[in-house]
C-alpha positions as CSV (number, residue, x, y, z in Angstrom):
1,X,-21.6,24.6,14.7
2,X,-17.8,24.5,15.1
3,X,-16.9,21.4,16.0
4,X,-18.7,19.6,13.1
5,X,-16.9,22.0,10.7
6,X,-13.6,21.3,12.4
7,X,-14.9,17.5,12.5
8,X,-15.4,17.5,9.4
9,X,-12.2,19.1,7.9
10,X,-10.5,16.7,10.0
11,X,-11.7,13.7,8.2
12,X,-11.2,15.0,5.1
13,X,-7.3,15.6,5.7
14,X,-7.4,11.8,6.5
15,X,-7.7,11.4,3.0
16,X,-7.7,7.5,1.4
17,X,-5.5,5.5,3.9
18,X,-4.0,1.8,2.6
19,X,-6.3,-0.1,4.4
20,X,-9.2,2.2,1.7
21,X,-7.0,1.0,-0.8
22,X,-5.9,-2.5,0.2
23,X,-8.5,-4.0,1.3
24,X,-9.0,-7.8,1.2
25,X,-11.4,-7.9,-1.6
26,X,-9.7,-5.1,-3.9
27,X,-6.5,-6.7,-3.2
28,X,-7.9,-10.1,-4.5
29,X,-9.1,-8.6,-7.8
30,X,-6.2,-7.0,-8.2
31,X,-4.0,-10.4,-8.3
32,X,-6.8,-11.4,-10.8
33,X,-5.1,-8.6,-13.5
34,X,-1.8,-8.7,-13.2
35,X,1.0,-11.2,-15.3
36,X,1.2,-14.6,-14.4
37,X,4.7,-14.3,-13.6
38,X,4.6,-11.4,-11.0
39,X,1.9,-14.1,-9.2
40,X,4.2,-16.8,-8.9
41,X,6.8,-14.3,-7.8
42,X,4.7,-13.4,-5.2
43,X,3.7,-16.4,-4.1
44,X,7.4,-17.9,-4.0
45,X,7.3,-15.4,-0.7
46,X,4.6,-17.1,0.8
47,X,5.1,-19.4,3.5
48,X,5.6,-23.2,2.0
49,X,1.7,-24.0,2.6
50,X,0.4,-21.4,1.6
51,X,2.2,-21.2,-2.1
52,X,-1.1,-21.6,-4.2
53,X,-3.9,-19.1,-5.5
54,X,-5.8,-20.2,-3.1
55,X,-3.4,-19.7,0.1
56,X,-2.4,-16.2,-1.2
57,X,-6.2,-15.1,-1.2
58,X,-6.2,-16.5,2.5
59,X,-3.0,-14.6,3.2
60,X,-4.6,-11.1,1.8
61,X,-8.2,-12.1,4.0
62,X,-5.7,-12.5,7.1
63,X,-5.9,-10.3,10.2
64,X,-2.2,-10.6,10.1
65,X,-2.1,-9.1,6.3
66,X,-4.6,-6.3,7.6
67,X,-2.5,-5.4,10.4
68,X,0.8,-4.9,8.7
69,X,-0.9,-2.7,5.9
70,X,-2.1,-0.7,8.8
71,X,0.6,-0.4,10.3
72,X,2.4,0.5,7.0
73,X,-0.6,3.0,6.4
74,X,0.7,4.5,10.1
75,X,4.4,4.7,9.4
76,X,3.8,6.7,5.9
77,X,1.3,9.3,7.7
78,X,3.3,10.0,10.5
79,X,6.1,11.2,8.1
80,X,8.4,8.0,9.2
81,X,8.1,6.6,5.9
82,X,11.5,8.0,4.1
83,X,14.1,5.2,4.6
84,X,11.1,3.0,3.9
85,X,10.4,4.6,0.3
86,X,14.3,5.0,-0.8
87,X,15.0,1.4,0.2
88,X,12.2,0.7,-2.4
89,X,14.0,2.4,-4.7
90,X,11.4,5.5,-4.4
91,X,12.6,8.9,-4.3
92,X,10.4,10.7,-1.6
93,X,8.7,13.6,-3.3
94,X,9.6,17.1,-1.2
95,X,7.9,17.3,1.9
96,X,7.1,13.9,2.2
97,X,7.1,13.6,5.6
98,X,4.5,16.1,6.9
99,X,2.0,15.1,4.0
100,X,0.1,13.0,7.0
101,X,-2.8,11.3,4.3
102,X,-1.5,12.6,1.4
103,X,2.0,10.5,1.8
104,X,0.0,7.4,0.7
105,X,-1.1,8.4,-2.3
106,X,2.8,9.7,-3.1
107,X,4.3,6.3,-2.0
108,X,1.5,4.2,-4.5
109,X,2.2,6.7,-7.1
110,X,5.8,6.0,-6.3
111,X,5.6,2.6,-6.7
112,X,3.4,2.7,-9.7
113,X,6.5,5.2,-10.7
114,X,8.7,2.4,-10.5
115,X,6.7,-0.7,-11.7
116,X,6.2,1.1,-15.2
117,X,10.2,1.7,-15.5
118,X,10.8,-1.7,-14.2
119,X,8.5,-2.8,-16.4
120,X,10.2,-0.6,-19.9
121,X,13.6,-2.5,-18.8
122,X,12.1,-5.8,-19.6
C-alpha cells in the first residue's frame, strides 16, 4: 500500500536527470543540427586525436563522457550547483539549490537562456 505510493512519489521528484537528457545517442543527433562553426569549436577542445566528427562521437559514447555528466547531473540536484551556473554566465533562478530534479531542467533552460542572447549579439 504505502510504500509503493511513497515509491512512487519518490521517483517522480527525480524528475529528468542529464544522463535522460544526454545520453550518447541524443547527444550525437544533437551535433548533427547545430552550425558548423559551434562543431569545430567544440572539437578544437578535444584532445589532438580525437579532433574529427568521428573522435567527438567516440568522446560522447565514452564512459568517461557518461561519468562527468553524471556527476554534473549530481552536483546540480544536490543544490551545489550555484558557482557552477554564475560562472557560466547563468543567473540561478530563486531557490535553486533545493530544487533536487528540478535544478536540471533550470540550468538547460539557463543555458538555452544564454545561447539565444549569445546568439542575437552575433
Amino acid at each position: 500500500g504505502g510504500n509503493a505510493m511513497a515509491a512512487a512519489q519518490q521517483e517522480a521528484m527525480k524528475g529528468a536527470g542529464l544522463l535522460d537528457v544526454a545520453d550518447a545517442k541524443g547527444v550525437i543527433e544533437g551535433l548533427d543540427a547545430i552550425p558548423e562553426g559551434t562543431r569545430q569549436a567544440l572539437m578544437s577542445e578535444l584532445p589532438e586525436g580525437d579532433r574529427t566528427e568521428g573522435g567527438m562521437r567516440e568522446v560522447i559514447r565514452s564512459p568517461q563522457f557518461q561519468q562527468a555528466v553524471g556527476q554534473l547531473d549530481h552536483v546540480l540536484q544536490s543544490g551545489q550547483g550555484r558557482e557552477l551556473l554564475m560562472s557560466m554566465g547563468i543567473a540561478p533562478p530563486q531557490g535553486f539549490d533545493n530544487m533536487g530534479p528540478a535544478a536540471v531542467r533550470a540550468f538547460l533552460n539557463g543555458l538555452q537562456k544564454k545561447s539565444d542572447e549569445d546568439n542575437m549579439k552575433d
